[in-house]
C-alpha positions in Angstrom: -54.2 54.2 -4.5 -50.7 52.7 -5.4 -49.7 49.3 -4.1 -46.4 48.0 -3.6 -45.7 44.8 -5.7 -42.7 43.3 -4.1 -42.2 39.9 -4.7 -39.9 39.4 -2.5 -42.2 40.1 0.3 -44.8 37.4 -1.1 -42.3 35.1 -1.5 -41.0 35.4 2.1 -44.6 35.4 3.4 -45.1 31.6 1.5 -42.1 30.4 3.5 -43.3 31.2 6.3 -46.7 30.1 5.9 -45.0 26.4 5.2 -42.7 26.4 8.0 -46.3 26.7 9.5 -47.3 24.0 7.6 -44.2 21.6 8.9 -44.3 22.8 12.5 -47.9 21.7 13.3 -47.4 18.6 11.6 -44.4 18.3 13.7 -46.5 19.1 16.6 -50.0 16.9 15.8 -47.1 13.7 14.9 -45.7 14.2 18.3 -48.8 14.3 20.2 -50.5 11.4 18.4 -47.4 9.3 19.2 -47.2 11.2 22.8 -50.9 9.1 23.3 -49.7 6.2 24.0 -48.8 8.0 27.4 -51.9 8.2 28.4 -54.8 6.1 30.1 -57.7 4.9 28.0 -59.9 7.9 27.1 -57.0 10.5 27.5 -55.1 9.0 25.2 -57.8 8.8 22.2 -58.8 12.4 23.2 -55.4 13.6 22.2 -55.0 11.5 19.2 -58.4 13.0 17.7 -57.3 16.5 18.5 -53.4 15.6 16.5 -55.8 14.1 13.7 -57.8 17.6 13.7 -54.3 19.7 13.2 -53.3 17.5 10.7 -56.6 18.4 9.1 -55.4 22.5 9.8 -52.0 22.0 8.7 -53.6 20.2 5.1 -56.0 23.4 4.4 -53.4 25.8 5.7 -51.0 24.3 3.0 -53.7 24.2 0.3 -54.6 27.7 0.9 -51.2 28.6 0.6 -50.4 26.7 -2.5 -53.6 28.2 -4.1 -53.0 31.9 -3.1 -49.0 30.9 -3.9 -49.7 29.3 -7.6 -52.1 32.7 -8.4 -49.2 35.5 -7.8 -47.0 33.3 -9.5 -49.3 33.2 -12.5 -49.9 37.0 -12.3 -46.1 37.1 -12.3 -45.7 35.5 -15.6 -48.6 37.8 -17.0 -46.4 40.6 -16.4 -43.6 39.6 -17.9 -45.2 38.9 -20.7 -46.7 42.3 -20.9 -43.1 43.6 -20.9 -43.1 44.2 -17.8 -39.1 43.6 -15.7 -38.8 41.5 -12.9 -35.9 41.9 -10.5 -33.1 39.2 -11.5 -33.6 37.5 -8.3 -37.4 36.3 -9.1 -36.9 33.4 -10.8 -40.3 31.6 -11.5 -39.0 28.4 -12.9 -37.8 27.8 -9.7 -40.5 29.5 -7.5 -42.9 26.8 -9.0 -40.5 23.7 -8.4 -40.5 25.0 -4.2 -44.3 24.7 -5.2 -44.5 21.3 -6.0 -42.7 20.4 -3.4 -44.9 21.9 -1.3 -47.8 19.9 -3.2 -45.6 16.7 -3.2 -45.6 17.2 0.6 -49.3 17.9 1.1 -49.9 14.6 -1.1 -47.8 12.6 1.7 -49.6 14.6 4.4 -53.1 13.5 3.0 -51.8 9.8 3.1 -51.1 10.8 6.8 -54.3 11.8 7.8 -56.2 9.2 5.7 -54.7 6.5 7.9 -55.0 8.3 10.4 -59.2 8.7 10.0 -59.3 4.7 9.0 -57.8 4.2 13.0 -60.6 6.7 13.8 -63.1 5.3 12.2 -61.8 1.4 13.5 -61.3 2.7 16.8 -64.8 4.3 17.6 -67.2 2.4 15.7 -65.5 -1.2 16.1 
């Protein structure tokens, strides 16, 4: 069976994935800082749950950087096989939006850390 290699395709698909990525970290920051709305138990109920997409958003974005940082790899294989990519695939760059994509999952980590220290203070203190 032939397969379809379009690039293009893959590369749209890891844009989308981190618009993913920033949206429910947009939405778990929100509702962490929506807490403080709420009464006593309600409102660390809903900071755990932003805590646990945090943790969603971090695995989503390391599965996608993974999966990402392979095709890019098999990309450069190709070409040097011989193999022509279209003029618009230009890996240099692909693997800068990469790192910046790991630069932002290194911030996000910091995130969640302090956010499981508060966790930790707040159930077991």
């Amino acid at each position: 069976m032939k397969y379809a290699n379009n690039p293009q395709s893959f590369i749209n698909g890891f844009y989308s994935s981190s618009r993913n990525v920033f949206l429910t970290v947009s939405v778990a920051i929100a509702m962490y800082g929506f807490s403080n709305s709420f009464k006593n138990s309600r409102e660390h109920i809903v900071k755990d749950i932003s805590l646990f997409i945090l943790l969603f958003s971090l695995m989503l974005g390391s599965v996608n950087i993974i999966y990402f940082n392979r095709f890019l790899t098999n990309l450069e294989n190709e070409q040097k096989r011989g193999d022509i990519l279209p003029n618009y695939i230009d890996l240099q760059m692909l693997r800068t939006q990469s790192y910046l994509k790991i630069y932002f999952l290194v911030i996000l980590s910091v995130l969640l850390a302090a956010g499981f220290i508060r966790f930790v203070n707040r159930r077991f203190n």
